[in-house]
Structures are given as C-alpha cells and as structure tokens.
C-alpha positions in Angstrom: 79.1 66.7 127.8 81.0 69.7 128.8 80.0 72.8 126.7 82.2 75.4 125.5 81.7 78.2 128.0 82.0 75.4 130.5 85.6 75.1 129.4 86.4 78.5 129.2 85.3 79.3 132.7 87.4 75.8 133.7 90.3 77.9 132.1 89.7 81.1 133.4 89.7 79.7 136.4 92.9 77.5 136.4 95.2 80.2 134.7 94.5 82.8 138.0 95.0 80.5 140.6 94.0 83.5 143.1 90.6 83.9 141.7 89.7 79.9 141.9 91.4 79.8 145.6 90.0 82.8 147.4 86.8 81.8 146.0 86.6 78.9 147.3 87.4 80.1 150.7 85.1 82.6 150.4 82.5 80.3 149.0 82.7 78.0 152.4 82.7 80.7 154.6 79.7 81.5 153.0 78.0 78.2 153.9 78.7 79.1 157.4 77.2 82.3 157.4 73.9 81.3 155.4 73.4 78.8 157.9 72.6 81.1 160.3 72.0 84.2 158.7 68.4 83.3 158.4 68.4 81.9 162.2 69.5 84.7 164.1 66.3 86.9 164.0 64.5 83.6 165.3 66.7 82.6 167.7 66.4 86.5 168.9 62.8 86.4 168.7 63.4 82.9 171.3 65.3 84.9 173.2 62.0 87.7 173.9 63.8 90.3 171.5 61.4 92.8 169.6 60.8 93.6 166.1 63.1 96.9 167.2 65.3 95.0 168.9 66.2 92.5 165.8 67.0 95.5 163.9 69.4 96.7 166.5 70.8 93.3 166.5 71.2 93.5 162.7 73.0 97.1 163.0 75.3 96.6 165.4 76.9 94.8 162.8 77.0 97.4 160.0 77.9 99.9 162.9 81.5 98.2 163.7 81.6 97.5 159.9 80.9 100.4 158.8 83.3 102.6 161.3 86.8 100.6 160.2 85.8 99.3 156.4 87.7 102.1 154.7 90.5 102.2 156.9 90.9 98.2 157.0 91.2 98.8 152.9 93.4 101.4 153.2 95.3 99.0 155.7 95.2 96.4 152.9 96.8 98.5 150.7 99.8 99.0 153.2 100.4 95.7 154.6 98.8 93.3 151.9 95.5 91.5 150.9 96.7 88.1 153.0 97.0 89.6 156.2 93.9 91.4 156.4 91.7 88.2 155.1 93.5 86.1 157.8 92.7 88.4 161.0 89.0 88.5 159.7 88.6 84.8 158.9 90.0 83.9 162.0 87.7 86.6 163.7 84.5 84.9 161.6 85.3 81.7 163.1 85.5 82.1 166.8 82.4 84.7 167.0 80.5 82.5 164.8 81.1 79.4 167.3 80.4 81.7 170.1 76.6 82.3 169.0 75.7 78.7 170.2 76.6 79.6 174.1 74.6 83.1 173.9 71.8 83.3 176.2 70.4 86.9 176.2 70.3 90.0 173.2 73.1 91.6 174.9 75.3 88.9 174.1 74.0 88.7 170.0 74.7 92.5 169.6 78.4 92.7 171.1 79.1 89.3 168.8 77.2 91.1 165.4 79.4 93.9 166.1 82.7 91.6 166.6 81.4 90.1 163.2 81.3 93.6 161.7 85.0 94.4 162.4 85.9 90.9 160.7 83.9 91.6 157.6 85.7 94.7 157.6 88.9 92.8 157.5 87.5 90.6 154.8 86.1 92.1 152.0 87.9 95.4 151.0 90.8 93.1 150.8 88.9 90.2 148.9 87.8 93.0 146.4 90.7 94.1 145.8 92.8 90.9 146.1 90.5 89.8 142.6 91.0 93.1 141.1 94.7 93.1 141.8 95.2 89.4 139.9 93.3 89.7 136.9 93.6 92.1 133.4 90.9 95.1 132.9 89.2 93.2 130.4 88.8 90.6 132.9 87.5 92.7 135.8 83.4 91.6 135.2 84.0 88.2 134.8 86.4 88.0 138.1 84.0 90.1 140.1 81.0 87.6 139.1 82.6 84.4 140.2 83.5 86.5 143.4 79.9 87.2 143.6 79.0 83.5 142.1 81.4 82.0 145.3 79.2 83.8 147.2 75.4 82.9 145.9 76.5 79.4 145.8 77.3 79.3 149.8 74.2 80.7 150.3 72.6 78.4 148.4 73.5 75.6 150.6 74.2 77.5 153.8 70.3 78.1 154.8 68.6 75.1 153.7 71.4 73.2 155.7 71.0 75.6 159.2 67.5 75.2 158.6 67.3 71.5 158.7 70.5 71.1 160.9 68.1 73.5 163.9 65.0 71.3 163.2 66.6 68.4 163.9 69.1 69.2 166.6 68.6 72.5 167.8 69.4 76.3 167.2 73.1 76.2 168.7 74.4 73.4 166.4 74.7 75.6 163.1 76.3 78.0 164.9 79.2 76.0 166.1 79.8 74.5 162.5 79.7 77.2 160.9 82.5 78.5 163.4 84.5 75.1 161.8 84.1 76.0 158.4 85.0 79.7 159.0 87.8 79.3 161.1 89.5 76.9 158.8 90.0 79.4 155.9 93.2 80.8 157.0 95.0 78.0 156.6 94.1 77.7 153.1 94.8 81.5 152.3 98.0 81.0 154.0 99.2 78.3 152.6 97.6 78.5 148.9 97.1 82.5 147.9 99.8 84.6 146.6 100.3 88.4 147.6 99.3 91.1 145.1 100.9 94.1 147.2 104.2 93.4 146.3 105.4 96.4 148.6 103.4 95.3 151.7 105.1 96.8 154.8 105.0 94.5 157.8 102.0 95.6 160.6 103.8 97.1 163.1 105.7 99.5 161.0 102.4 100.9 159.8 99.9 101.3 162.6 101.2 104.1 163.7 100.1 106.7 160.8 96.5 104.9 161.0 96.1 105.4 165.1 97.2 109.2 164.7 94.7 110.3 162.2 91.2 111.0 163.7 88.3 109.6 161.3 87.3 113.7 159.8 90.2 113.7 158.5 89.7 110.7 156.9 86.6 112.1 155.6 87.7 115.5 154.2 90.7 113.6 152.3 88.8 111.2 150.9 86.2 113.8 149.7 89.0 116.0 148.4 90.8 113.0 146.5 87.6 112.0 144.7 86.4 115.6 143.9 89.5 115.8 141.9 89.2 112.6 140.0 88.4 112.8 136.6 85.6 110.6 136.9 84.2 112.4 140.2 80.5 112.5 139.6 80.6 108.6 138.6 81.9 108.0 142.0 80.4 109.9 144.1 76.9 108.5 142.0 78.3 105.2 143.2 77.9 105.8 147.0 75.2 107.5 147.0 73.3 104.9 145.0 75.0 102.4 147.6 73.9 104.4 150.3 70.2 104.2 149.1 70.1 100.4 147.6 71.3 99.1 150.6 69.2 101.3 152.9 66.3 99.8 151.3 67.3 96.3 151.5 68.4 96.3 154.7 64.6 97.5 155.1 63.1 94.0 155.1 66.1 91.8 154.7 66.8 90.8 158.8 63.2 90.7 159.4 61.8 88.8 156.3 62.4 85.0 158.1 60.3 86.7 161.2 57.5 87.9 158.4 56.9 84.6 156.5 56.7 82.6 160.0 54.6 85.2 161.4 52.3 85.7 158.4 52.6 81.7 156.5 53.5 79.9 159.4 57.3 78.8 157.5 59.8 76.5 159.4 63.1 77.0 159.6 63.8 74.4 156.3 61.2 76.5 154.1 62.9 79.7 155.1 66.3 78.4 154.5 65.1 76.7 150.9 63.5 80.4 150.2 67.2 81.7 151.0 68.8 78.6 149.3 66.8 79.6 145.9 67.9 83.4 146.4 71.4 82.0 146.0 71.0 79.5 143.3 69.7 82.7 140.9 72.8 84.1 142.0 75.4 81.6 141.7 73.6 82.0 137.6 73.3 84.9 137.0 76.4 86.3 138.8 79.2 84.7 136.3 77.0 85.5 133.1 76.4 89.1 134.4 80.4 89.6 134.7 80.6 88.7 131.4 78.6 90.6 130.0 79.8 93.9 132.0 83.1 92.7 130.0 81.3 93.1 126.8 79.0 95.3 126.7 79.9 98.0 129.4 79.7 98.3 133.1 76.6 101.3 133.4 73.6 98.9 131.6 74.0 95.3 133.9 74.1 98.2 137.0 71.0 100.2 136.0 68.9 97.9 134.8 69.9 95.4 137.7 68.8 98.7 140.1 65.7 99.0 138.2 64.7 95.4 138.0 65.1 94.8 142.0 62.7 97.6 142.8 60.2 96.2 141.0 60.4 93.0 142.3 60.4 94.2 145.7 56.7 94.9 145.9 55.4 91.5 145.1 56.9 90.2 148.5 53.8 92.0 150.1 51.6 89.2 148.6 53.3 86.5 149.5 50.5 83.3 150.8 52.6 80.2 151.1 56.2 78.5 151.0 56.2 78.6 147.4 55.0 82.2 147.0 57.6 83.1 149.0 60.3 81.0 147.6 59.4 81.9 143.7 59.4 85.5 144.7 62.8 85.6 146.5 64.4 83.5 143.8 63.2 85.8 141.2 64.2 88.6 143.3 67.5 87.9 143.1 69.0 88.5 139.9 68.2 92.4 140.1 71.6 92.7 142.9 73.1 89.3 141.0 73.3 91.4 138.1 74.2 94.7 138.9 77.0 93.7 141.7 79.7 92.5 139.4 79.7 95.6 137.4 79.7 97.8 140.0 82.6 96.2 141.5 84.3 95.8 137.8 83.6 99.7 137.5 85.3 100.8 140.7 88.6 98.9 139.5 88.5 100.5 137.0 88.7 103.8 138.1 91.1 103.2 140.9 94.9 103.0 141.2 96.0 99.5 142.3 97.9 101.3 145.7 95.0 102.5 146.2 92.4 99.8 145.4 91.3 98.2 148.8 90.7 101.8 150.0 88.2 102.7 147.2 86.6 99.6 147.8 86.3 100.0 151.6 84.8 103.4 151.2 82.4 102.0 148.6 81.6 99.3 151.2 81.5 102.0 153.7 78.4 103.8 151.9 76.7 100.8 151.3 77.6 100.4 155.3 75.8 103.0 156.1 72.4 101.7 154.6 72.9 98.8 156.3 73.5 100.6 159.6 70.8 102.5 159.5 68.3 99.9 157.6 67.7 97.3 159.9 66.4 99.9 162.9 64.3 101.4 160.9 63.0 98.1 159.4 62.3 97.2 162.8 60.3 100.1 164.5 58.4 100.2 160.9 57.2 96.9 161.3 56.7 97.4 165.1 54.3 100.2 164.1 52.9 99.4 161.0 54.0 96.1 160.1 56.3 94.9 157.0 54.2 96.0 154.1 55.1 99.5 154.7 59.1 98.6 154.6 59.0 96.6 151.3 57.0 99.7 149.9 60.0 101.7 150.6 62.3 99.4 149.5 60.9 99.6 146.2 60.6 103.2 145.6 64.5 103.9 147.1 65.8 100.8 145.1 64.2 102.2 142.0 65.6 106.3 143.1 68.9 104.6 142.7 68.4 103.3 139.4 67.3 107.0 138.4 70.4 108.7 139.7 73.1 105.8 138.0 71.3 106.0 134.7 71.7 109.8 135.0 74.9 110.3 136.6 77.5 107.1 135.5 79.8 107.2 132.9 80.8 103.9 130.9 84.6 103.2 132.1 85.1 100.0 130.4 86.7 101.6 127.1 88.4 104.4 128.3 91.0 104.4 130.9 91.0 107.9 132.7 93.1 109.0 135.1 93.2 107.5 138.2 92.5 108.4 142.1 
C-alpha cells in the first residue's frame, strides 16, 4: 500500500522533471564510484603504496578539485548547468575505465587528479541546477533527494565492487563503472532542461576566465561576501566546511585499509559496511530536507555537526564485520542530516546568476579539508596508527558544530538581500 508521503514525494518528483532526471544520473554515477571508492586504497596497498602514499593518492584528487571548483561554478553560471555536467560526466567515464590498466601509484594519482577536475565540472552545476528548478520553500526537500540519489548509489555501488573484485578481480569494477559513468551525458543531453536561460556559448566566454589570475579571484570573492548582509553566516559556512571535511577526510580513505588490517574484512564486508553507510543516507537524506523546509535550516546543520562527532569515536573500537558495519551505518545520518540544509541555506542566500559560483566556493572550502585530510590521515596512521586520526576527527567535527550554532542565522523565513 502506498502511503501518503509516498505519494507526495511521487509528486514532487514528477512535477520537476529536472530534479527526478539529474538524480537519477547522478544516482548511477554514483554506483560507479562506490564501487571502487572503497577499492582503491587496496588496490594501492597491492600496488606497494604506503599509508602516506594512499593519502597522497586521495589528495591529488581534492587538489585539482579544489583549484577550478569555484571557477567551473562561476563557469556554470555563464555558459549553463548542461554543459558543465556533460564535460565532467564524460571525464568520470573514461578516467574511471582507465583505473583497470594502471599498474604503478604514479598512474592512480595523475587519474584522482583528472577525476578531481571532472567533479569540479559536476557538482557546482548539479547544486545549482536543483536550486535553479525548484521554489524556496522547496530548496530542503530538493537538496535531500540530491543527497538521497546519492546515499542510494553508494548503497549498492561498494557491496557490488566488493563482490564483483572477489570474484573476478580488482580491474573489473573499474571498467564498469567507466560504462555506467560515461553514459550519463546522453541522458542529460537528451532529457534535462537549461535553467540559465542567458547561457553564452563557451567560446565567447573563456576568455575573461583565462585572463584573471586566481588572487584576484580570491580578494573578489572575499570583498563580495564581506558585503553581504548575511556575511558572518557565510563565511561560518566555510569555515565549518573547511573543518568538517578536514576531519573526515582524516580516516575516510584509509578506513577499508584499517578494518582489513585490524579484523581481517574482505572486500564484500567492507563494501556492505559502505553499502549500510548509504542506506542511512538514502533515509534520512529526503526526511532531513523536509524538515529543513519546516522547521529552519540552522537546527538539522548543527545538531547533524554535533551528532557526527560523537559518533566518530566509537570507530576506534571496532572488533568484527558487524561492529564495523553497525557503527558506520549509524554514523551516517550525522552528514545525512546536516548536508541538505546546508546546501538549502546557501540557495538561499545567493542570487540565481550567481548560484553555481557560491556553491563552488562552498565546495572549494570543503575542498580544502579534503586536500589536505587525506595526507595527514596517512603520515598519522604511519606514525601512530588510526586511533589518533578518528580522535581528531571527533573533536574538529564537534568545533564545527560550536562555531554554526554560534555564528548562523536562520534564512529560511527571511529573504535578505542577496550576493
């Protein structure tokens, strides 16, 4: 029997035909990836890569990422959403494929990095694509089944890889994910409709990007958000993104390498640990939107801040398969239920020509975390092994919820004026 809210998320969904359609593309790109997200630190590892060395891996990713996310927004807001999500699809797709015929770490760090420039193609444009097609009052709700699209593929995605490199090998989920990714195009092509209706065609435009060095950028950006009305929210927003992403990116890469090391798990049990993460999202996600809708954006955002600190540190204590997959299931709806209102919150403050640059400096803060995260992760666990990383992890994801419950203003009500 189908229940009401079943039939009002049906509806939702069929009356913004953007929402439904870039999240399904989204969502199978996302199989892709969780397939081998949690196989590349073990493949690395075959591969004689250290601890370090997986961390440097994982950065080189949030380097290239980081470095062109707020310009590829900006870029978004110029020459459309479509464009932008076609280049980095397309991109996903090949470099995913070309994991499978990588025989040294050399070769995995230039194709993270090439995989960083596409999910700087991807997602300021995603964001703001779902911002663009849906009404304020709307914004939580949209964000969550953005977020929802995601959980779900990485529900599937690491169970699948895991069982897929059991049976057959390492290379082989690499090369399907580089199917599934690379066949997303043709659906945004074909099926999604253009929110910038004054897109300018790329040629015309990459000029004034290539003649404007990256400190000026910076010193523009800063100036244009010091004189927003709702500056000190914003700029509480990337720190906090900074921070909360620093810390995850802590433990996150090297967490397959820690429950093989330290339970003896197999690929499967690491991907069903990774598969359960997701399935609390792809919950919590849509229910979380909802109630950012309601109730306000500030409460799902602190208290999801607070609540993933503190169920960081019971990841040190981890003794089997199920430990660890409880733990990381429950885990996961401190970021399931914070993400949707932080994205929800940032539409709200930001001018729709200006939307998918917001978005990509947001995604640049939270860059920067994972930049420098992984690295660190890795020569702490090197050193002194993991316990000491998810210890930090907890006390800089909880420092974030501090400085949003102290610094954010509700913008759900009132519409100030814009950046």
């Amino acid at each position: 029997m189908v229940r009401g809210r079943d039939i009002e998320y049906i509806s939702f969904l069929r009356h913004h035909r953007n929402v439904l359609l870039l999240c399904i593309a989204i969502f199978m790109s996302m199989i892709g990836f969780g397939m081998i997200f949690p196989l590349l630190p073990t493949l690395a590892s075959t591969m004689g890569a250290s601890k370090t060395e997986v961390g440097i891996i994982a950065t080189s990713f949030a380097v290239t990422r980081t470095m062109l996310v707020r310009p590829f927004g900006a870029l978004s807001d110029r020459i459309g959403r479509k464009p932008m999500l076609i280049y980095g699809f397309l991109g996903y797709g090949v470099f995913m494929s070309s994991f499978a015929l990588a025989h040294d770490i050399y070769t995995l760090m230039f194709l993270r990095a090439m995989q960083g420039i596409c999910s700087a193609c991807v997602w300021p444009a995603a964001s703001a694509l779902i911002a663009d097609s849906v009404t304020a009052r709307e914004r939580g709700r949209a964000m969550g089944y953005l977020g929802m699209s995601t959980s779900v593929g990485l529900m599937f995605g690491p169970a699948f890889g895991g069982i897929l490199k059991d049976l057959y090998g390492v290379q082989i989920p690499f090369l399907i994910c580089g199917i599934i990714t690379g066949s997303m195009p043709l659906l945004i092509k074909m099926s999604i409709d253009e929110t910038v209706l004054d897109a300018k065609p790329l040629g015309r435009k990459i000029s004034s990007f290539s003649g404007r060095s990256i400190f000026g950028w910076i010193i523009d950006d800063y100036r244009e958000i010091k004189n927003h009305t709702l500056s000190r929210t914003l700029f509480s927003i990337f720190i906090a993104g900074f921070i909360f992403n620093f810390a995850y990116a802590l433990i996150e890469p090297l967490l397959p390498i820690f429950v093989t090391e330290k339970i003896g798990a197999s690929a499967t049990e690491v991907g069903l640990a990774f598969t359960a993460a997701g399935l609390v999202g792809s919950i919590v996600r849509p229910i979380a939107g909802d109630l950012a809708d309601k109730i306000g954006r500030k409460t799902p955002i602190v208290i999801g801040s607070l609540y993933s600190g503190i169920m960081t540190l019971p990841l040190i204590y981890i003794r089997s398969s199920a430990d660890m997959i409880g733990i990381m299931g429950v885990r996961a709806v401190g970021w399931a239920m914070s993400d949707p209102a932080t994205l929800a919150l940032l539409s709200d403050v930001s001018d729709e020509r200006k939307r998918g640059k917001l978005f990509g400096l947001y995604q640049l803060s939270s860059g920067l975390g994972w930049m420098l995260g992984p690295i660190t992760g890795g020569i702490i666990y090197d050193l002194r092994g993991a316990e000491l990383s998810f210890i930090i992890t907890a006390v800089g994801t909880l420092l974030t919820a501090i400085i949003l419950f102290k610094n954010l203003e509700e913008t759900l009500e009132v519409r100030r004026k814009n950046v």
